[in-house]
GUMAR-663054 format. One record per residue: residue number from 1; residue in three letters; x, y negated, z negated of N, C-alpha, C in turn. Coordinates in nm, 4 decimals, padded with zeros to 6 digits. Example, Ala and Ser with C-alpha at 12.3 -4.5 7.8 and 13.67 -1.06 7.14 Angstrom:
2
{site 1 ALA {01.3190 00.5690 -00.7800} {01.2300 00.4500 -00.7800} {01.3200 00.3300 -00.7800}},
{site 2 SER {01.2850 00.2250 -00.7080} {01.3670 00.1060 -00.7140} {01.2900 -00.0030 -00.7870}},
! end
This chain:
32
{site 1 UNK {01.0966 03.7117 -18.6142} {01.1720 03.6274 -18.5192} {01.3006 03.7009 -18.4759}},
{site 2 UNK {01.3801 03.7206 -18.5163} {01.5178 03.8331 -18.5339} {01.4721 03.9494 -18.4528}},
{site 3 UNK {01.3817 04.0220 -18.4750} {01.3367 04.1180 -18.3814} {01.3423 04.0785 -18.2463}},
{site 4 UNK {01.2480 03.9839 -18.2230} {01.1862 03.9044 -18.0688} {01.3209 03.8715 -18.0096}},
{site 5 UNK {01.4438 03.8448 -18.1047} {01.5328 03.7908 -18.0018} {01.6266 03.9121 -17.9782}},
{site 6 UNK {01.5846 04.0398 -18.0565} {01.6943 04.1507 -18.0075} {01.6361 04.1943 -17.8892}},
{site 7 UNK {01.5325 04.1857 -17.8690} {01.3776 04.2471 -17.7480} {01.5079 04.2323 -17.5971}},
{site 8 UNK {01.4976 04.0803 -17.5780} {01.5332 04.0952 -17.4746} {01.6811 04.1668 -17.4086}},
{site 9 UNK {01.7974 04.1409 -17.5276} {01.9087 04.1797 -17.5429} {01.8689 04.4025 -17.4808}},
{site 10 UNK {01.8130 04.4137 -17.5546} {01.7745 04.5711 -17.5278} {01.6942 04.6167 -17.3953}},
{site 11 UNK {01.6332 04.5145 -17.3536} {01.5800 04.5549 -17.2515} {01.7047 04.5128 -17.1129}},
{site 12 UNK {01.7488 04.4219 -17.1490} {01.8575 04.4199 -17.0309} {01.9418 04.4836 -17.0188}},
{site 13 UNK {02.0060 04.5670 -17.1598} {02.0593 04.6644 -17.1578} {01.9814 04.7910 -17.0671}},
{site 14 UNK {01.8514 04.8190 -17.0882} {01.8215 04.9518 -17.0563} {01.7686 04.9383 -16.9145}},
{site 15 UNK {01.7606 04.8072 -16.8731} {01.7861 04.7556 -16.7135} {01.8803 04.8075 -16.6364}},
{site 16 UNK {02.0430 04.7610 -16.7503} {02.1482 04.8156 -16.6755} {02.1301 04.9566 -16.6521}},
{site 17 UNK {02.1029 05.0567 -16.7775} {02.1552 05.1610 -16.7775} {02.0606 05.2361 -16.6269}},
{site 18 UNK {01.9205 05.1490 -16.6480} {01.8348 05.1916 -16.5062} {01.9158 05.1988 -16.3813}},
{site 19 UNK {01.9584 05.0967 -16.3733} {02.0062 05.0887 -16.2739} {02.1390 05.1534 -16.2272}},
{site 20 UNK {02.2483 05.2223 -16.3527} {02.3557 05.3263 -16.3490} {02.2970 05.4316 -16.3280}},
{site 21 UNK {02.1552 05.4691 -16.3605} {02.1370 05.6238 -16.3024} {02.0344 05.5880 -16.1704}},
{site 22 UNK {01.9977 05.4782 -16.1053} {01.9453 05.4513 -16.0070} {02.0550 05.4934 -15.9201}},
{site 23 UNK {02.1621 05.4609 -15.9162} {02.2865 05.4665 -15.8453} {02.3800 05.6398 -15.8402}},
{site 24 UNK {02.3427 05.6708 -15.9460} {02.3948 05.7662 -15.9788} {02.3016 05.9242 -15.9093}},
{site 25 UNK {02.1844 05.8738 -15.8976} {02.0453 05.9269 -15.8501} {02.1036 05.9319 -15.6734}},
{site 26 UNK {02.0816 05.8076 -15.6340} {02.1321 05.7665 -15.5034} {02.2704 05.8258 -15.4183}},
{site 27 UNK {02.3912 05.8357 -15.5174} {02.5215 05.8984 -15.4963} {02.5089 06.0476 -15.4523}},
{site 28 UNK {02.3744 06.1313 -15.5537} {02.3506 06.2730 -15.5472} {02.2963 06.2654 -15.4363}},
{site 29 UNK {02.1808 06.1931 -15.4141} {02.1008 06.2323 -15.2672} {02.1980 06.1993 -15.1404}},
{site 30 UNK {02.3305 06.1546 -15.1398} {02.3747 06.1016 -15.0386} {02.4753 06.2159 -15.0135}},
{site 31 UNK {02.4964 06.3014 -15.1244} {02.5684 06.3756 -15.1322} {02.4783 06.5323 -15.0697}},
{site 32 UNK {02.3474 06.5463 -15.1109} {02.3042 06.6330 -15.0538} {02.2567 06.6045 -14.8778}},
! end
């Protein structure tokens, strides 16, 4: 049970971080 409820906590984390190098991805191509 303890597991299942860290699940989602980690995945929204690694949502965010998706989405800091989505952006970060995006910044470079705008730059080239």
């Amino acid at each position: 049970m303890k597991k299942e409820t860290k699940k989602p906590m980690k995945k929204m984390a690694e949502k965010k971080m998706d989405k800091k190098k989505m952006d970060k991805k995006d910044k470079k191509d705008c730059k080239y």
